[in-house]
N, C-alpha and C positions, 0 to 999 in steps of 0.2 A: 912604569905602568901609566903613570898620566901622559908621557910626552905620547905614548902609544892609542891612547884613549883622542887626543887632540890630532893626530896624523889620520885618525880613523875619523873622526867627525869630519877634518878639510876633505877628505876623501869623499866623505860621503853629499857633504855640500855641494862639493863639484860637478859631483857625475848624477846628483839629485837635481842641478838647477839645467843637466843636460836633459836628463831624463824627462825633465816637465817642458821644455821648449818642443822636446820629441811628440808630446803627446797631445801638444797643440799644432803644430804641423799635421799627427795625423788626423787629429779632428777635422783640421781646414779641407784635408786631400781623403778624406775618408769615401768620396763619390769617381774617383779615378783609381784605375788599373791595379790590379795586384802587383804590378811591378814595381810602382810609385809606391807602395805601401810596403813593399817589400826593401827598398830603397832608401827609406825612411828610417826603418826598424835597424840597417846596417847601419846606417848613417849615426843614428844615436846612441847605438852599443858602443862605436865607435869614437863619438864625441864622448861619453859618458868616462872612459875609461881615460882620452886625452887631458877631459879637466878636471877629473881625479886626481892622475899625477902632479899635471901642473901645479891643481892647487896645493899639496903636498908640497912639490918642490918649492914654490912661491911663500909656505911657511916658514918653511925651515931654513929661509934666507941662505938660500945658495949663491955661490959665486956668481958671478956671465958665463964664465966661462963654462961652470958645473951642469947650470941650468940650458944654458946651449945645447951642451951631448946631453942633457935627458930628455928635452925639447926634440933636440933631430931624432931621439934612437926611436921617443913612443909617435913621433910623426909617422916613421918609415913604417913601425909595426901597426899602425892606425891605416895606412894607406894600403898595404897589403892584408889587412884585413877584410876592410872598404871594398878594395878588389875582388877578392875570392869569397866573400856573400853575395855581392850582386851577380859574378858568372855564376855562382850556386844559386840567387835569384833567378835570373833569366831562364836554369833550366826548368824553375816550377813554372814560371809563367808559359815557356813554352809548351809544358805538359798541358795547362791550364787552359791555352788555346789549342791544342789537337782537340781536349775533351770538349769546349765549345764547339767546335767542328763538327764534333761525332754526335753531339746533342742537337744542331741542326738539322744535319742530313733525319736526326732521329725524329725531329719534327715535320718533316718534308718529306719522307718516302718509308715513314713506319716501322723501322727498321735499328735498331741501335748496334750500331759494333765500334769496341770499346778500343780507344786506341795500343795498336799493339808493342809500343814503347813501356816498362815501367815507368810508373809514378806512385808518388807521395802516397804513404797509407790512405790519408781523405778523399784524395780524389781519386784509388784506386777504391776506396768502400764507395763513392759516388758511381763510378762508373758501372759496380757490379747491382747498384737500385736501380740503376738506369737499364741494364740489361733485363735484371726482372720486370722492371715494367715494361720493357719490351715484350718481354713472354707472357704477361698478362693481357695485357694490348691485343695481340696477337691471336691468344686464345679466347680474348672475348671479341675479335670481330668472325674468328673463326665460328664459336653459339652464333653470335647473329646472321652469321649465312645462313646455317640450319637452321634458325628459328624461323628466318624469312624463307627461306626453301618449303619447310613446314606448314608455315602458315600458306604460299601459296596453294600447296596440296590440298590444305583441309579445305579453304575457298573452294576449290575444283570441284572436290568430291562431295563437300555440303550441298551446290550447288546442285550436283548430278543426282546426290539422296533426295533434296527436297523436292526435285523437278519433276519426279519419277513419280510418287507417291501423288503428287499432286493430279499430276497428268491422269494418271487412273482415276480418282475420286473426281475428279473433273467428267469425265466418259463414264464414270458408272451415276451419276449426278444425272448426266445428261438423259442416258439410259431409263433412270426411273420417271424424270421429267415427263421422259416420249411416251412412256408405256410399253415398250417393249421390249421388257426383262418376265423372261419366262418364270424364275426364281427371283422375287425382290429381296426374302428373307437373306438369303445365301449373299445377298448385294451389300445388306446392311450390315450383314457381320463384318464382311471385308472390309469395309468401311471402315468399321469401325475400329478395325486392328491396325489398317492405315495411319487411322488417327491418334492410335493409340502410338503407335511405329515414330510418327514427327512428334508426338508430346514427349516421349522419351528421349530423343533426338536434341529438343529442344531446350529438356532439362539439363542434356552434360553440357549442351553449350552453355547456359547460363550459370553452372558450377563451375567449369571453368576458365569460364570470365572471371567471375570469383576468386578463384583463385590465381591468378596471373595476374588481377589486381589490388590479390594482399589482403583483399573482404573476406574470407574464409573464416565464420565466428566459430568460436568450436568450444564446449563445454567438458573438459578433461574432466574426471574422476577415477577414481583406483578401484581398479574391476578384475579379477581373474582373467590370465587370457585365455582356460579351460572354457568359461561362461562367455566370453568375447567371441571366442570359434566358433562354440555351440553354437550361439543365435547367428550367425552368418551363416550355415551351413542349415540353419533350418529357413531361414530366408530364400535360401535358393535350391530348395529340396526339390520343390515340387515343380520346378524349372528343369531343373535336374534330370529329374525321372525323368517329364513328359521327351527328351531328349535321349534318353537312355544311357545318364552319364551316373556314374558312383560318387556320393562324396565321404569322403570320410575324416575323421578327426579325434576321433576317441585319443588318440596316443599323445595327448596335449598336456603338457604337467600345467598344472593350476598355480601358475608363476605369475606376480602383482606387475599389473601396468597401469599409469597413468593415461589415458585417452578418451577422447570422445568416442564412446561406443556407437553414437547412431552413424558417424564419418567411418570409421574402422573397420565394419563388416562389409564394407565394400570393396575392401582387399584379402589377399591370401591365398595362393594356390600352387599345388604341384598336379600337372597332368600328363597323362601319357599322350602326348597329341602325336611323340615320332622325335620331338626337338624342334629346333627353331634352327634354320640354318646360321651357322656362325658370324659368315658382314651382314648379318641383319641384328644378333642380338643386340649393337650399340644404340639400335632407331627403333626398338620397341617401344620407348617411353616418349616416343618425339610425338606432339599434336601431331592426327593427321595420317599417320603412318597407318597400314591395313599391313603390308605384308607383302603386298602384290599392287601391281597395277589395276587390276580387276573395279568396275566399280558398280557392281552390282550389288541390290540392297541386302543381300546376304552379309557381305563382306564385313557391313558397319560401316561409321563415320570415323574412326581410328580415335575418339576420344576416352575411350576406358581405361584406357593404362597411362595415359597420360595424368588422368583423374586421380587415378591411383597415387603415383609420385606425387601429385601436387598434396595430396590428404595423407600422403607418411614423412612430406619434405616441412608438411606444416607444422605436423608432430615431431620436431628438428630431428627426425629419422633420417634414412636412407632405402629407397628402393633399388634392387639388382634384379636379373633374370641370370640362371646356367642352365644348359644341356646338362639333362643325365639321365642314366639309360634309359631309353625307351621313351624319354619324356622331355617337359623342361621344370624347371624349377624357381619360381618368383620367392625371393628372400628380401624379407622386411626388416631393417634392425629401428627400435629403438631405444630412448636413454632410459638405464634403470634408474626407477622412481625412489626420489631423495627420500 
């Protein structure tokens, strides 16, 4: 048992003073290629095991001759070890540069595709983040065309609302100036619905600026969303009527939300408008969007439903639209209150 305890310590001396010369090598080469490192790691499995034995056989005061054939046998099997990690090296590193390759081009033309050789579990779980982040990439420069597409429309069509509006109160201005408005009273109302027309106008744009720049304060509290409906549907009652639209909501169960109620009744609706044509319901919620090319002041500035998403996305909701029959359908989810 000791001579066994003394054959394992020279052993482990051996292939312990290989293993530490190994691990100053790789510190010194620690800024070159994975093949040098790869190189290295063969190299000292390989030494480690060579002067293990040696030192072994060097105990145990072997013949010349003994230690000769233990010397040539663990050389041979050291050298074809040596051999077949580094051809087995070479093939990582060659995987290692195709994936460089592929992560170029992935820098250079936006696009990642992974090379189509297996490799190494690592840099096959490397290659497949590299691929999602291509498809995140991808989908976020895809938002920012629509956003930019978006915003150039709502420029257009802000422009075309406010120009319009103005141009009248400009000529009916002019008009009372000159004196010759048969009806001033009838002038001044217009007027003043005009004005009332840009101040409302004026206020989704500065809500959501608001919200597209994250300023959206909002004071949640836990409210029935029976009492949430209610006062939304009495807000826009009398809008309603004068319109000659129905609203209704009694069938609401008095189920607990957390939200800002004064932000929140500014959404929620199913109506029978007919539907929304289908490639359009994706661009309901996009700034800007009306529905139509149309840009007459009926139409609107396409900011309300935008408004909308931004005031249920704040409330870490989710806003949707469906068709169904006869109508559409705006569906609001969000998280029940801890």
């Amino acid at each position: 048992m000791g001579d066994l305890l003394l054959i394992a310590l020279y052993a482990m001396l051996g292939a312990g003073a290989a293993g530490a010369l190994g691990a100053v090598a790789l510190r010194i080469l620690r800024r070159r290629s994975v093949a040098v490192s790869l190189a290295v790691v063969a190299a000292v499995a390989v030494a480690a095991m060579l002067a293990g034995t040696l030192a072994v056989a060097w105990a145990m005061f072997l013949s010349s001759h003994d230690l000769t054939v233990v010397t040539t046998v663990v050389a041979m099997a050291a050298a074809v070890s040596l051999g077949t990690a580094l051809l087995l090296g070479r093939q990582v590193v060659r995987r290692c540069r195709e994936l460089v390759a592929a992560a170029r081009d992935f820098g250079e033309n936006g696009t990642f595709t992974a090379p189509a050789v297996p490799a190494p579990a690592e840099l096959a779980a490397l290659s497949r983040e590299l691929a999602l982040t291509g498809e995140r990439l991808a989908a976020s420069r895809e938002r920012e065309r629509a956003l930019e597409t978006s915003r150039r429309e709502l420029v257009a069509w802000i422009s075309h609302d406010l120009r319009t509006p103005l141009a009248g109160l400009r000529a009916m201005s002019e008009a009372l100036e000159d004196g010759v408005v048969a009806d001033p009273n009838r002038y001044h109302r217009q007027m003043r619905t005009e004005v009332e027309r840009l101040n409302s106008m004026v206020t989704d744009l500065f809500e959501l600026s608001r919200i597209h720049a994250g300023a959206l304060s909002l004071s949640p509290a836990r409210v029935s969303l029976y009492d949430l409906i209610g006062d939304a549907l009495a807000g826009a009652d009398a809008l309603a009527r004068e319109h000659g639209v129905r609203l209704a909501g009694e069938t609401v169960d008095a189920l607990p939300v957390v939200v800002d109620g004064k932000e929140m009744t500014r959404v929620s609706v199913t109506d029978a408008c007919g539907g929304i044509p289908e490639e359009d319901l994706p661009r309901v919620f996009d700034t800007g969007w009306r529905g139509s090319q149309a840009r007459t002041p009926p139409s609107g500035a396409g900011l309300g439903l935008a408004i909308v998403r931004g005031i249920v996305e704040a409330h870490s909701g989710h806003a949707d639209v469906h068709n169904v029959p006869g109508g559409c359908r705006f569906e609001l989810t969000l998280p029940a209150p801890a």
